[in-house]
mmCIF file of the C-alpha atoms, coordinates in Angstrom:
data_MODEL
# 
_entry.id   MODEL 
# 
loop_
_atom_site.group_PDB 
_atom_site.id 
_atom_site.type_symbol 
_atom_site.label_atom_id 
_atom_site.label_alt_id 
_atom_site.label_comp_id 
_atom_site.label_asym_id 
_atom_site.label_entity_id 
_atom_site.label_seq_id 
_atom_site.pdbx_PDB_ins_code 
_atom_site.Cartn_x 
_atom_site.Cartn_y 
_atom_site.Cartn_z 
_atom_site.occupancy 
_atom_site.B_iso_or_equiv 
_atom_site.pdbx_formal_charge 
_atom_site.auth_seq_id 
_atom_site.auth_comp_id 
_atom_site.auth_asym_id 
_atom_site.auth_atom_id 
_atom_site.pdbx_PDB_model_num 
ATOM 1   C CA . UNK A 1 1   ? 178.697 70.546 120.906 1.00 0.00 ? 1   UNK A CA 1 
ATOM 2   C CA . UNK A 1 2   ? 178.162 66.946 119.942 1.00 0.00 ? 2   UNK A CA 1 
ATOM 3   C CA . UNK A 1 3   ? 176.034 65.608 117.458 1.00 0.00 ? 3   UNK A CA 1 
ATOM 4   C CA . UNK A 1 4   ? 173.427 64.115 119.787 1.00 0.00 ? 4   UNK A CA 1 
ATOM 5   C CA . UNK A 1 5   ? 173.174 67.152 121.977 1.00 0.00 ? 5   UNK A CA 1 
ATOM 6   C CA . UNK A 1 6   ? 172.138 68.809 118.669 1.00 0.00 ? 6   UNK A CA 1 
ATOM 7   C CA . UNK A 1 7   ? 170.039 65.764 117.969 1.00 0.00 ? 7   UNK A CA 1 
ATOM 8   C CA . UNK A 1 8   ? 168.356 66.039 121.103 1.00 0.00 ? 8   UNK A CA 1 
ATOM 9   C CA . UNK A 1 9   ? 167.788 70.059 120.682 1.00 0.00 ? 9   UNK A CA 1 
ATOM 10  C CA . UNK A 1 10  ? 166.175 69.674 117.646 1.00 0.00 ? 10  UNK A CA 1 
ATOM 11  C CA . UNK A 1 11  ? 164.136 66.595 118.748 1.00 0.00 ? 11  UNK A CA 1 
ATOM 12  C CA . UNK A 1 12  ? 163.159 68.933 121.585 1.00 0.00 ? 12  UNK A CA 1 
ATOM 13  C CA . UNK A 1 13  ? 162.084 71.529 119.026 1.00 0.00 ? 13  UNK A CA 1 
ATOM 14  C CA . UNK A 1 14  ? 160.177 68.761 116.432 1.00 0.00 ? 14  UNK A CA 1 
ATOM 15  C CA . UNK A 1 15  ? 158.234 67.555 119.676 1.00 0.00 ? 15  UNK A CA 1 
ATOM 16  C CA . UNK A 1 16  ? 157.099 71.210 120.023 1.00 0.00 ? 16  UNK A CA 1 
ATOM 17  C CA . UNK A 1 17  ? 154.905 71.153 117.195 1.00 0.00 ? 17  UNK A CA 1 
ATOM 18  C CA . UNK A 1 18  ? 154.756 67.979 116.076 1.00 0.00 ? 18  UNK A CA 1 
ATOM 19  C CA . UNK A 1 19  ? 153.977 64.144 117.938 1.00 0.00 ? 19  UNK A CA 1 
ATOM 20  C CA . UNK A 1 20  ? 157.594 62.338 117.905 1.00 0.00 ? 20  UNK A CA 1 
ATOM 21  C CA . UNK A 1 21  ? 156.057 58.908 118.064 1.00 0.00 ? 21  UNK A CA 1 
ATOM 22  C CA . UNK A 1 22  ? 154.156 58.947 114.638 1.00 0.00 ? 22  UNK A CA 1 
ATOM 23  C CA . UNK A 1 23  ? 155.911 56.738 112.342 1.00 0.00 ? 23  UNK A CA 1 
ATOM 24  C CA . UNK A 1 24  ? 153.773 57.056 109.420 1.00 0.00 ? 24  UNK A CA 1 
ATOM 25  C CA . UNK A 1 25  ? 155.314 59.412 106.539 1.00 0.00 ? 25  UNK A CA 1 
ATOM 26  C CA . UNK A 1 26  ? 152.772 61.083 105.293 1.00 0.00 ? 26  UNK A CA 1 
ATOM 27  C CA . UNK A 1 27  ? 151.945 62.271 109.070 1.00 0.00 ? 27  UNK A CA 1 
ATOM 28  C CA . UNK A 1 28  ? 155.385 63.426 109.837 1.00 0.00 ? 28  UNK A CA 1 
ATOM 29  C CA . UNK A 1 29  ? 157.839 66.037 108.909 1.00 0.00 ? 29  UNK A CA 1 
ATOM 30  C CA . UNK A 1 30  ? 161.139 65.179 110.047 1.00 0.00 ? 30  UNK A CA 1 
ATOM 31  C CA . UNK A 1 31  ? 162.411 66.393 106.779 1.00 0.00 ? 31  UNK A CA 1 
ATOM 32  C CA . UNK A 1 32  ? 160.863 69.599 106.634 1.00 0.00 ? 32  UNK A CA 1 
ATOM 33  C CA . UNK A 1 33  ? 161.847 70.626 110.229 1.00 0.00 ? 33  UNK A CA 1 
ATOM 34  C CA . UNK A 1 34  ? 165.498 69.940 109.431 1.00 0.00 ? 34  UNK A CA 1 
ATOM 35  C CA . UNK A 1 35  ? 165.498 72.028 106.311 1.00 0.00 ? 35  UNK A CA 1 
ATOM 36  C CA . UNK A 1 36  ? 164.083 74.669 108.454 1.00 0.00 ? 36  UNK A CA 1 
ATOM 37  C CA . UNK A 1 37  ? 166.307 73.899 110.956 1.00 0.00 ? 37  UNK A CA 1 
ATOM 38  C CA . UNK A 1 38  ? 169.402 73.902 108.868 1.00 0.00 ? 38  UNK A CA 1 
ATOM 39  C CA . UNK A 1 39  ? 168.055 77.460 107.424 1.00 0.00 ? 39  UNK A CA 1 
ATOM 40  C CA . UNK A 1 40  ? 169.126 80.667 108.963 1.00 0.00 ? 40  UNK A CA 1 
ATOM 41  C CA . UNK A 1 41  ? 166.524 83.562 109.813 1.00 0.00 ? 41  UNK A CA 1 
ATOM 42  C CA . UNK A 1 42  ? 168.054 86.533 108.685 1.00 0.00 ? 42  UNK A CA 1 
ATOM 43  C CA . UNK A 1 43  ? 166.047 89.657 109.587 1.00 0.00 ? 43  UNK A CA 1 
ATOM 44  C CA . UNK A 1 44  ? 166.479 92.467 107.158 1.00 0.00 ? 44  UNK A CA 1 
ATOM 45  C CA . UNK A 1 45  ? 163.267 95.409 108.796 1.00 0.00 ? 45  UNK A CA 1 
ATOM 46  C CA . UNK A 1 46  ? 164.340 96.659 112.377 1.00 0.00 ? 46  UNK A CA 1 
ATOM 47  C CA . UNK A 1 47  ? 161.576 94.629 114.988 1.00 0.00 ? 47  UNK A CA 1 
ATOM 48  C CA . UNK A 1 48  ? 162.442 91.507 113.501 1.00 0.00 ? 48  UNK A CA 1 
ATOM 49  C CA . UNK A 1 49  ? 165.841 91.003 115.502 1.00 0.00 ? 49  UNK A CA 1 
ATOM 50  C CA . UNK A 1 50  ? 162.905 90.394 118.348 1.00 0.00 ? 50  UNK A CA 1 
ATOM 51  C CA . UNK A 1 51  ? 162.392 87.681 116.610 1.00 0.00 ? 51  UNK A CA 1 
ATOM 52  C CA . UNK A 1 52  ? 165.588 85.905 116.056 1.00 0.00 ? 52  UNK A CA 1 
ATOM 53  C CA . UNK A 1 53  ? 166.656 86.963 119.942 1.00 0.00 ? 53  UNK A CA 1 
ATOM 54  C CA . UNK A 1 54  ? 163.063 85.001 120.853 1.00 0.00 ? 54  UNK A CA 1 
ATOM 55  C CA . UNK A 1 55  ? 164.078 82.081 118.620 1.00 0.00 ? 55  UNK A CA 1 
ATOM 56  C CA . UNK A 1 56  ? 167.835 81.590 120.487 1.00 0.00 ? 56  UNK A CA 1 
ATOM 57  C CA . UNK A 1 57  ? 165.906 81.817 123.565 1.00 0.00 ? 57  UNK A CA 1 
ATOM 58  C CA . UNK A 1 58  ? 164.526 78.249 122.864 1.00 0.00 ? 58  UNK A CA 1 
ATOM 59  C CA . UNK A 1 59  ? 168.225 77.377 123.324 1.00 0.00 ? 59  UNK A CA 1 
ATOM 60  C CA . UNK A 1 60  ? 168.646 78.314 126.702 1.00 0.00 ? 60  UNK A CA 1 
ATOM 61  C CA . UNK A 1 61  ? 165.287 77.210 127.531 1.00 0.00 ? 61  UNK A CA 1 
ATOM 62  C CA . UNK A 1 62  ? 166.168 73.427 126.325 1.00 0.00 ? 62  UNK A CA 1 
ATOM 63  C CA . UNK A 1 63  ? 169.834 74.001 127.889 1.00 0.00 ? 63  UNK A CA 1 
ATOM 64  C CA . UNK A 1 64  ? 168.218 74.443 130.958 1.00 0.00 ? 64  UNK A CA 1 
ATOM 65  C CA . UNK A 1 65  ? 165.131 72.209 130.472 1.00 0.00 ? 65  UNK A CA 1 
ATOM 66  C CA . UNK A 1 66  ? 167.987 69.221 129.587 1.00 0.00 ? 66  UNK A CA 1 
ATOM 67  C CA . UNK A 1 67  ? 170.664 70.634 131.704 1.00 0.00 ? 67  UNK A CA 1 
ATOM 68  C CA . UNK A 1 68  ? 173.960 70.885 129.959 1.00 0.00 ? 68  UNK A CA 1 
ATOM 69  C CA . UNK A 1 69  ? 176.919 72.659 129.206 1.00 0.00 ? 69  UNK A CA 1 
ATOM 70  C CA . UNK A 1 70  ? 176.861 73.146 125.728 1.00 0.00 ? 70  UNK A CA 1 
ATOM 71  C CA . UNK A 1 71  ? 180.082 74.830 124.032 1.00 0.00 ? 71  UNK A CA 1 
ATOM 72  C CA . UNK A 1 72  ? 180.307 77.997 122.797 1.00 0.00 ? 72  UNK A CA 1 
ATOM 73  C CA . UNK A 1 73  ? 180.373 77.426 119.229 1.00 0.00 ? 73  UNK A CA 1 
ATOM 74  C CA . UNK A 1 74  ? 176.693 75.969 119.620 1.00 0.00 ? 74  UNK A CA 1 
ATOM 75  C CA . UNK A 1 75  ? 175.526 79.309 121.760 1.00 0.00 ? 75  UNK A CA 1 
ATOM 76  C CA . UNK A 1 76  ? 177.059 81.884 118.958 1.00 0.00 ? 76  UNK A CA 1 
ATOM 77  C CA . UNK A 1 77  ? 175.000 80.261 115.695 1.00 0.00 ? 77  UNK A CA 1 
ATOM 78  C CA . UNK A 1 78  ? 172.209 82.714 114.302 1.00 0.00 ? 78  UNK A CA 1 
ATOM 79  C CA . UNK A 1 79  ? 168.722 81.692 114.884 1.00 0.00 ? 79  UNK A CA 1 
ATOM 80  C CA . UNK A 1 80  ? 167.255 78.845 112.367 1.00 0.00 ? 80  UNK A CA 1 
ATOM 81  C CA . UNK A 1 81  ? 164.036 79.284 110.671 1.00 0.00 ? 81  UNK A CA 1 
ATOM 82  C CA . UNK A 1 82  ? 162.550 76.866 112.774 1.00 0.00 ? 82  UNK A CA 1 
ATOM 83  C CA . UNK A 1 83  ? 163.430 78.464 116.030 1.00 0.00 ? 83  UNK A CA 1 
ATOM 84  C CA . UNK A 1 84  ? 162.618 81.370 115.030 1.00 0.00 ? 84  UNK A CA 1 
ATOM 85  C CA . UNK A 1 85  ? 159.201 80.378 113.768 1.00 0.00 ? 85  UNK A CA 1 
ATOM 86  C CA . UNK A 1 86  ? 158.367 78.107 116.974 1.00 0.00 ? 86  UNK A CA 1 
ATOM 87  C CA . UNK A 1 87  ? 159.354 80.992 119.709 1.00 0.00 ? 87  UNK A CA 1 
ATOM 88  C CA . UNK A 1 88  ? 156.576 83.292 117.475 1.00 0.00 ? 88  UNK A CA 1 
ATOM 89  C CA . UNK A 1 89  ? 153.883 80.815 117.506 1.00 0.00 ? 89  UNK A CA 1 
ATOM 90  C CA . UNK A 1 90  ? 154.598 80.980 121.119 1.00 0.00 ? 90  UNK A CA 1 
ATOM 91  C CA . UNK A 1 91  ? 154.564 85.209 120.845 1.00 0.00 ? 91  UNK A CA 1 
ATOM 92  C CA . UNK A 1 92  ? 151.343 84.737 118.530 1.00 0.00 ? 92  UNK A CA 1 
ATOM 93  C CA . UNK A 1 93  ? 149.331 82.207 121.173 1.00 0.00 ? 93  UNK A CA 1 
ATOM 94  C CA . UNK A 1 94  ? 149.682 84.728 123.761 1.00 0.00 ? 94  UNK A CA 1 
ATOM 95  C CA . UNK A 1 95  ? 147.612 87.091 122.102 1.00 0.00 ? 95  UNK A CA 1 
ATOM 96  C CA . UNK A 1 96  ? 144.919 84.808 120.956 1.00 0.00 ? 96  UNK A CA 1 
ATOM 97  C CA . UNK A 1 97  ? 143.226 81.937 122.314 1.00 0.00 ? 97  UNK A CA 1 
ATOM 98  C CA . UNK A 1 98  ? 145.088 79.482 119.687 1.00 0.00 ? 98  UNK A CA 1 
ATOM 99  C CA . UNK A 1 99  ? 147.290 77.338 120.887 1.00 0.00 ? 99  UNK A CA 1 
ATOM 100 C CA . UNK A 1 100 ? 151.420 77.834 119.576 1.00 0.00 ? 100 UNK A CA 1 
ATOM 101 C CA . UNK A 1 101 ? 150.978 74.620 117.697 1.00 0.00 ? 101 UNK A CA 1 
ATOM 102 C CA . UNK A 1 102 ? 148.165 75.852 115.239 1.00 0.00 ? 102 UNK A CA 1 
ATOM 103 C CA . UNK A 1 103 ? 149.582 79.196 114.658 1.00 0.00 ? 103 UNK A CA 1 
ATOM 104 C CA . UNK A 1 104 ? 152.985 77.293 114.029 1.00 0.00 ? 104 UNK A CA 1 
ATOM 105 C CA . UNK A 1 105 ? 150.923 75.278 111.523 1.00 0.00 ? 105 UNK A CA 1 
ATOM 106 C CA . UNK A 1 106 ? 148.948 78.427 110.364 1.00 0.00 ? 106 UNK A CA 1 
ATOM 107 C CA . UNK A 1 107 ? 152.894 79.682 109.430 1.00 0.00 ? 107 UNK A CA 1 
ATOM 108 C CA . UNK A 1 108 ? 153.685 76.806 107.437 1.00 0.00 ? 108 UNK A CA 1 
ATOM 109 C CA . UNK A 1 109 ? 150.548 77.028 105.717 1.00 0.00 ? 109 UNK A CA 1 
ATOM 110 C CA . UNK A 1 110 ? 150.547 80.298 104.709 1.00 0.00 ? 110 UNK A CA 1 
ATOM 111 C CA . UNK A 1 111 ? 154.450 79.870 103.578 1.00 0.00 ? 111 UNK A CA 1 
ATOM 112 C CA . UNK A 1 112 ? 152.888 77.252 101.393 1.00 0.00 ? 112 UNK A CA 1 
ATOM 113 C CA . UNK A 1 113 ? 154.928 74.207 102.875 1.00 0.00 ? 113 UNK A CA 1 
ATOM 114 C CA . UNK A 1 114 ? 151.872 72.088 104.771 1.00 0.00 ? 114 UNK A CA 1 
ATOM 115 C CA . UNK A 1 115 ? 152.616 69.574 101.657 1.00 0.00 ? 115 UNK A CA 1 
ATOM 116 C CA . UNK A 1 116 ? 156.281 68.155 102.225 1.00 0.00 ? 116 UNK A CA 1 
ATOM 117 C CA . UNK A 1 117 ? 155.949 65.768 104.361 1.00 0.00 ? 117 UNK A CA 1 
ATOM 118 C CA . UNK A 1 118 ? 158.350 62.897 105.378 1.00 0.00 ? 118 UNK A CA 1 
ATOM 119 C CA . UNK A 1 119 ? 156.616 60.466 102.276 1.00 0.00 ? 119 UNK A CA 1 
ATOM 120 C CA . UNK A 1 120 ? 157.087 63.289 99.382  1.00 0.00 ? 120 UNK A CA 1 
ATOM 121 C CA . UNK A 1 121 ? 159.904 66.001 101.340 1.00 0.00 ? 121 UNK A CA 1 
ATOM 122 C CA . UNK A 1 122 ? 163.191 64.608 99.437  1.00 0.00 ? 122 UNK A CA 1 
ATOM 123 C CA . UNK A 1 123 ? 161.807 65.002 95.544  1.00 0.00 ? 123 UNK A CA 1 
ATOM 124 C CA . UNK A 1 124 ? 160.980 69.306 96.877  1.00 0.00 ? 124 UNK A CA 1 
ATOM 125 C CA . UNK A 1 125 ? 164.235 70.428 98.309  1.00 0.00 ? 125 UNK A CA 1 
ATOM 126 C CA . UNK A 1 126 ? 164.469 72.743 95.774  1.00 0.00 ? 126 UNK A CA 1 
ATOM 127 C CA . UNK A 1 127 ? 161.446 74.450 96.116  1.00 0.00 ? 127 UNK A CA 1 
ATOM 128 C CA . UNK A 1 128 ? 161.326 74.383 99.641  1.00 0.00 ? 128 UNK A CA 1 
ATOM 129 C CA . UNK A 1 129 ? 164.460 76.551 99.539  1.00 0.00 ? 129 UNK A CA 1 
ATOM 130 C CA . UNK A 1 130 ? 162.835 78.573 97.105  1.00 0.00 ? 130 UNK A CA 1 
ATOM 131 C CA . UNK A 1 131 ? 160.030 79.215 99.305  1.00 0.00 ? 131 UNK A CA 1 
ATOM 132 C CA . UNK A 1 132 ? 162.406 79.967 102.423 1.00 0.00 ? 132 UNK A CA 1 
ATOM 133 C CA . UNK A 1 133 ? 164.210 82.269 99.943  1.00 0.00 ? 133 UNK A CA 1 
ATOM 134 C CA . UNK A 1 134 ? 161.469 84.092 99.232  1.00 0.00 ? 134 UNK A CA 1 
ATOM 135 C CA . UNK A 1 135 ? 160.225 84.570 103.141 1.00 0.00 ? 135 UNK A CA 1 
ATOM 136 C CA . UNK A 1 136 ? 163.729 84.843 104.554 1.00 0.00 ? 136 UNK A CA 1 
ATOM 137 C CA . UNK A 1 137 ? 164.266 87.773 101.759 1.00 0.00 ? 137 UNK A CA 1 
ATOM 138 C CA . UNK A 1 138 ? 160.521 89.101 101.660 1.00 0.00 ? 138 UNK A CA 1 
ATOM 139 C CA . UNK A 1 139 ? 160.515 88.596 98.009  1.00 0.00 ? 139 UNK A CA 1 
ATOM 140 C CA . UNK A 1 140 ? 157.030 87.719 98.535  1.00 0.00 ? 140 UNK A CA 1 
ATOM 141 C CA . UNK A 1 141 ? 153.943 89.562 97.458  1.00 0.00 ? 141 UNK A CA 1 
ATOM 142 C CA . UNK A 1 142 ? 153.270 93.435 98.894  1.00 0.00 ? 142 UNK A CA 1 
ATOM 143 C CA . UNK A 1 143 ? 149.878 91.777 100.236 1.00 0.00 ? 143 UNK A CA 1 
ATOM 144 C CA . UNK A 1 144 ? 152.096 89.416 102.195 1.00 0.00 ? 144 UNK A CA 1 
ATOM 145 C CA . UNK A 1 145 ? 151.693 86.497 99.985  1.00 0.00 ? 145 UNK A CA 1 
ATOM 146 C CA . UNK A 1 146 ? 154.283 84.213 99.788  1.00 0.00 ? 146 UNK A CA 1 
ATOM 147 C CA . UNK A 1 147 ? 155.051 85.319 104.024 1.00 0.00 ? 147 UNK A CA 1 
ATOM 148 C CA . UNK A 1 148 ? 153.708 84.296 107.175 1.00 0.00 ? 148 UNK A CA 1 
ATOM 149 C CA . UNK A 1 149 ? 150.632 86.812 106.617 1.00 0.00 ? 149 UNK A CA 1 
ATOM 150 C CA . UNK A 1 150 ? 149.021 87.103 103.541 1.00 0.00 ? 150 UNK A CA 1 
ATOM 151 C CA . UNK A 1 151 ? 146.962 89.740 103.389 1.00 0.00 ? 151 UNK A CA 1 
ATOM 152 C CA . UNK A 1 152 ? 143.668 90.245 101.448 1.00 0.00 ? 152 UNK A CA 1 
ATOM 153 C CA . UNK A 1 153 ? 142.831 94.289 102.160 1.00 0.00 ? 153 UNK A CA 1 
ATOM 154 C CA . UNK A 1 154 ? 145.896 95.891 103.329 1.00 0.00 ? 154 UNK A CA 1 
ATOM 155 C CA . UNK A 1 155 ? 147.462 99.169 102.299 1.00 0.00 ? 155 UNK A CA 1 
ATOM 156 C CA . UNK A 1 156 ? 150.961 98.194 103.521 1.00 0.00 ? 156 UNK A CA 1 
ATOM 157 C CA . UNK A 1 157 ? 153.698 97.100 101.615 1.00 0.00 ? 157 UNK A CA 1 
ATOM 158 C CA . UNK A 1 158 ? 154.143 93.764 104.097 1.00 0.00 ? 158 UNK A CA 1 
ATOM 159 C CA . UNK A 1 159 ? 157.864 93.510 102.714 1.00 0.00 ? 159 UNK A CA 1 
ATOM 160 C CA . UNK A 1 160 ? 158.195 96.525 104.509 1.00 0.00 ? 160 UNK A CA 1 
ATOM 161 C CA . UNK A 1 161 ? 156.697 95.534 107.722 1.00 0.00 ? 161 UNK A CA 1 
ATOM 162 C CA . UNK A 1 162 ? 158.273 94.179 110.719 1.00 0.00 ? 162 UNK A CA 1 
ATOM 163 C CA . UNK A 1 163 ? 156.758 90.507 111.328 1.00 0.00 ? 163 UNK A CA 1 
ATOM 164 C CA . UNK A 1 164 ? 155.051 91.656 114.519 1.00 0.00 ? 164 UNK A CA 1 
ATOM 165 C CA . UNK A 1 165 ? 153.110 94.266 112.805 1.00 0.00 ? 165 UNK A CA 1 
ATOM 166 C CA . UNK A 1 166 ? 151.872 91.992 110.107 1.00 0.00 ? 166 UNK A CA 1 
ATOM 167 C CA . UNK A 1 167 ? 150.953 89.996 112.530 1.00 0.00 ? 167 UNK A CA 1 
ATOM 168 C CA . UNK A 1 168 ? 148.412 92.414 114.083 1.00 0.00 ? 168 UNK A CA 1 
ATOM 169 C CA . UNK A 1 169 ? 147.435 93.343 110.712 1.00 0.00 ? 169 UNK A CA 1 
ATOM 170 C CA . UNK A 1 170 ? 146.556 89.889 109.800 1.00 0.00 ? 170 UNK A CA 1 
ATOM 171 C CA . UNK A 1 171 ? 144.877 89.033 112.972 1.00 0.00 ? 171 UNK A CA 1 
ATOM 172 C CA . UNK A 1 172 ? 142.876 92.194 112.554 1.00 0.00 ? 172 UNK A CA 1 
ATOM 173 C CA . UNK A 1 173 ? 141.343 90.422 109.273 1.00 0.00 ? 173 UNK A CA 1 
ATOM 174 C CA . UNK A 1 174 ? 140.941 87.646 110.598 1.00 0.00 ? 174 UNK A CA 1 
ATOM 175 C CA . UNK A 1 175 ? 138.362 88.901 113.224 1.00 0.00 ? 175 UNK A CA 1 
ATOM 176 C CA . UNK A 1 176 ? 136.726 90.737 110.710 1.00 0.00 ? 176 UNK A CA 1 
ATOM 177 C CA . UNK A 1 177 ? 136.134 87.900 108.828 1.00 0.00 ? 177 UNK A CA 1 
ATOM 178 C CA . UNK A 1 178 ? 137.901 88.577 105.517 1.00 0.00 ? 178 UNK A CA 1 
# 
Protein backbone atom coordinates (compact mmCIF):
# COMPACT_ATOMS: atom_id res chain seq x y z
CA UNK A 1 0.00 0.00 0.00
CA UNK A 2 1.42 3.44 -0.56
CA UNK A 3 1.99 6.02 1.79
CA UNK A 4 -0.83 8.32 0.69
CA UNK A 5 -3.41 5.60 0.48
CA UNK A 6 -2.53 5.20 4.20
CA UNK A 7 -2.54 8.95 4.46
CA UNK A 8 -5.81 9.17 3.06
CA UNK A 9 -7.24 6.15 5.39
CA UNK A 10 -6.27 7.73 8.31
CA UNK A 11 -7.39 11.23 7.17
CA UNK A 12 -10.66 9.39 6.54
CA UNK A 13 -10.60 8.12 10.12
CA UNK A 14 -9.34 11.80 11.82
CA UNK A 15 -12.38 13.39 9.83
CA UNK A 16 -14.58 10.86 11.71
CA UNK A 17 -14.26 12.44 14.91
CA UNK A 18 -12.61 15.34 14.45
CA UNK A 19 -13.10 18.72 11.79
CA UNK A 20 -9.99 18.35 9.23
CA UNK A 21 -10.04 22.02 8.40
CA UNK A 22 -9.15 23.45 11.94
CA UNK A 23 -5.74 24.70 11.84
CA UNK A 24 -5.44 25.95 15.24
CA UNK A 25 -3.28 23.55 17.65
CA UNK A 26 -4.78 23.65 20.58
CA UNK A 27 -8.17 22.56 18.66
CA UNK A 28 -6.67 19.69 16.87
CA UNK A 29 -5.22 16.34 17.47
CA UNK A 30 -3.39 15.18 14.60
CA UNK A 31 -0.80 13.94 16.95
CA UNK A 32 -2.82 12.07 19.21
CA UNK A 33 -4.79 10.20 16.46
CA UNK A 34 -1.53 8.98 14.94
CA UNK A 35 -0.20 7.64 18.19
CA UNK A 36 -3.42 5.87 18.42
CA UNK A 37 -3.24 5.01 15.10
CA UNK A 38 0.24 3.68 15.13
CA UNK A 39 -0.91 1.58 18.42
CA UNK A 40 -2.21 -1.88 18.12
CA UNK A 41 -5.50 -3.07 20.02
CA UNK A 42 -4.68 -6.22 21.39
CA UNK A 43 -7.67 -7.92 23.06
CA UNK A 44 -6.72 -10.18 25.89
CA UNK A 45 -10.95 -11.20 27.52
CA UNK A 46 -12.92 -13.30 24.83
CA UNK A 47 -15.86 -10.50 23.37
CA UNK A 48 -13.29 -8.13 22.71
CA UNK A 49 -12.06 -9.75 19.30
CA UNK A 50 -15.73 -8.09 18.36
CA UNK A 51 -14.08 -5.31 18.75
CA UNK A 52 -10.94 -5.41 16.81
CA UNK A 53 -13.05 -7.39 13.81
CA UNK A 54 -15.48 -3.98 14.07
CA UNK A 55 -12.39 -1.75 13.98
CA UNK A 56 -10.84 -3.55 10.49
CA UNK A 57 -14.23 -3.16 9.24
CA UNK A 58 -13.57 0.66 8.91
CA UNK A 59 -11.02 -0.60 6.35
CA UNK A 60 -13.22 -2.07 4.00
CA UNK A 61 -15.71 0.50 4.58
CA UNK A 62 -13.10 3.39 3.41
CA UNK A 63 -11.76 0.78 0.66
CA UNK A 64 -15.00 0.83 -0.66
CA UNK A 65 -16.09 4.39 0.28
CA UNK A 66 -12.57 5.53 -1.76
CA UNK A 67 -12.55 2.66 -4.08
CA UNK A 68 -9.23 0.96 -4.30
CA UNK A 69 -7.27 -1.98 -4.44
CA UNK A 70 -5.23 -1.88 -1.59
CA UNK A 71 -2.45 -4.76 -1.19
CA UNK A 72 -2.53 -7.37 0.99
CA UNK A 73 0.00 -6.44 3.39
CA UNK A 74 -2.32 -3.34 4.31
CA UNK A 75 -5.60 -5.83 4.72
CA UNK A 76 -3.57 -8.42 7.17
CA UNK A 77 -2.36 -5.53 9.95
CA UNK A 78 -4.19 -5.95 13.45
CA UNK A 79 -6.64 -3.34 14.31
CA UNK A 80 -5.11 0.16 15.70
CA UNK A 81 -6.38 1.71 18.77
CA UNK A 82 -7.98 4.23 16.89
CA UNK A 83 -9.99 1.99 14.69
CA UNK A 84 -10.85 0.10 17.10
CA UNK A 85 -12.08 2.90 19.32
CA UNK A 86 -13.98 4.81 16.35
CA UNK A 87 -16.00 1.49 15.05
CA UNK A 88 -17.23 1.31 19.10
CA UNK A 89 -18.31 4.80 19.35
CA UNK A 90 -20.20 3.79 16.35
CA UNK A 91 -21.42 0.29 18.40
CA UNK A 92 -22.00 2.69 21.54
CA UNK A 93 -24.27 5.51 19.46
CA UNK A 94 -26.52 2.85 18.43
CA UNK A 95 -27.65 2.17 21.73
CA UNK A 96 -28.03 5.66 22.95
CA UNK A 97 -29.14 8.77 21.53
CA UNK A 98 -25.36 10.22 21.52
CA UNK A 99 -23.92 10.71 18.59
CA UNK A 100 -20.38 8.31 17.74
CA UNK A 101 -18.42 11.50 17.98
CA UNK A 102 -19.19 12.27 21.77
CA UNK A 103 -18.92 8.80 22.94
CA UNK A 104 -15.54 8.71 20.90
CA UNK A 105 -14.69 11.82 22.94
CA UNK A 106 -16.34 10.36 26.15
CA UNK A 107 -13.42 7.37 25.43
CA UNK A 108 -10.65 9.65 25.29
CA UNK A 109 -11.78 11.34 28.25
CA UNK A 110 -12.19 8.72 30.42
CA UNK A 111 -8.63 7.20 29.14
CA UNK A 112 -7.45 10.51 30.43
CA UNK A 113 -6.00 11.81 26.98
CA UNK A 114 -8.65 14.93 26.17
CA UNK A 115 -5.31 17.08 27.05
CA UNK A 116 -2.68 16.28 24.19
CA UNK A 117 -3.51 18.17 21.72
CA UNK A 118 -1.57 19.19 18.52
CA UNK A 119 0.03 22.57 20.66
CA UNK A 120 1.30 20.34 23.82
CA UNK A 121 1.10 16.32 22.12
CA UNK A 122 5.06 16.03 21.31
CA UNK A 123 6.48 16.95 25.10
CA UNK A 124 3.65 13.58 26.36
CA UNK A 125 4.61 10.74 24.15
CA UNK A 126 5.65 9.02 26.94
CA UNK A 127 2.79 9.11 28.92
CA UNK A 128 0.45 8.75 26.30
CA UNK A 129 1.98 5.30 25.75
CA UNK A 130 1.77 4.78 29.27
CA UNK A 131 -1.80 5.41 29.29
CA UNK A 132 -2.41 3.11 26.08
CA UNK A 133 -0.31 0.57 28.04
CA UNK A 134 -2.34 0.56 30.73
CA UNK A 135 -5.88 0.28 28.62
CA UNK A 136 -4.46 -1.97 25.92
CA UNK A 137 -3.24 -4.34 29.02
CA UNK A 138 -6.19 -3.49 31.54
CA UNK A 139 -3.68 -2.56 34.07
CA UNK A 140 -6.14 -0.07 35.03
CA UNK A 141 -8.18 0.14 38.17
CA UNK A 142 -10.84 -2.96 39.10
CA UNK A 143 -13.51 0.02 39.07
CA UNK A 144 -12.47 0.58 35.47
CA UNK A 145 -10.37 3.55 36.07
CA UNK A 146 -7.71 4.14 33.94
CA UNK A 147 -10.27 2.24 30.85
CA UNK A 148 -12.90 3.37 28.71
CA UNK A 149 -15.48 2.94 31.75
CA UNK A 150 -14.71 3.95 34.99
CA UNK A 151 -16.89 2.83 37.27
CA UNK A 152 -18.08 4.39 40.59
CA UNK A 153 -20.44 1.33 42.21
CA UNK A 154 -19.59 -1.78 40.50
CA UNK A 155 -18.91 -5.21 41.91
CA UNK A 156 -16.96 -6.39 38.82
CA UNK A 157 -13.49 -6.64 38.42
CA UNK A 158 -13.69 -4.41 34.89
CA UNK A 159 -10.15 -5.95 33.97
CA UNK A 160 -12.06 -8.90 33.76
CA UNK A 161 -14.84 -7.72 31.66
CA UNK A 162 -15.24 -7.82 28.03
CA UNK A 163 -15.49 -4.02 26.75
CA UNK A 164 -19.10 -4.53 25.69
CA UNK A 165 -20.19 -5.47 29.08
CA UNK A 166 -18.56 -2.55 30.74
CA UNK A 167 -20.11 -0.72 28.52
CA UNK A 168 -23.66 -1.63 29.66
CA UNK A 169 -22.46 -1.44 33.08
CA UNK A 170 -21.36 2.05 32.71
CA UNK A 171 -24.29 3.21 30.80
CA UNK A 172 -26.43 1.66 33.47
CA UNK A 173 -24.80 4.40 35.94
CA UNK A 174 -25.03 6.76 33.94
CA UNK A 175 -28.91 6.70 33.80
CA UNK A 176 -29.02 6.35 37.29
CA UNK A 177 -27.29 9.30 37.78
CA UNK A 178 -24.15 8.26 39.68
Amino acid sequence: MTESIESTYFNWLYAKVLHVENPTPSLTFWNLMRELHNTEFVWLISGDDNRAEDGLDLRHEFIREANINPDREWSLLGCSVLEMLIAFSRRTSFETDRSPRDWFWSFIENLGLSEFNDANTPYYYPVIAEILYVFIWRTYSPDGKGGLFPIINTRNDQRKIELWYQFSEYLVELERGA
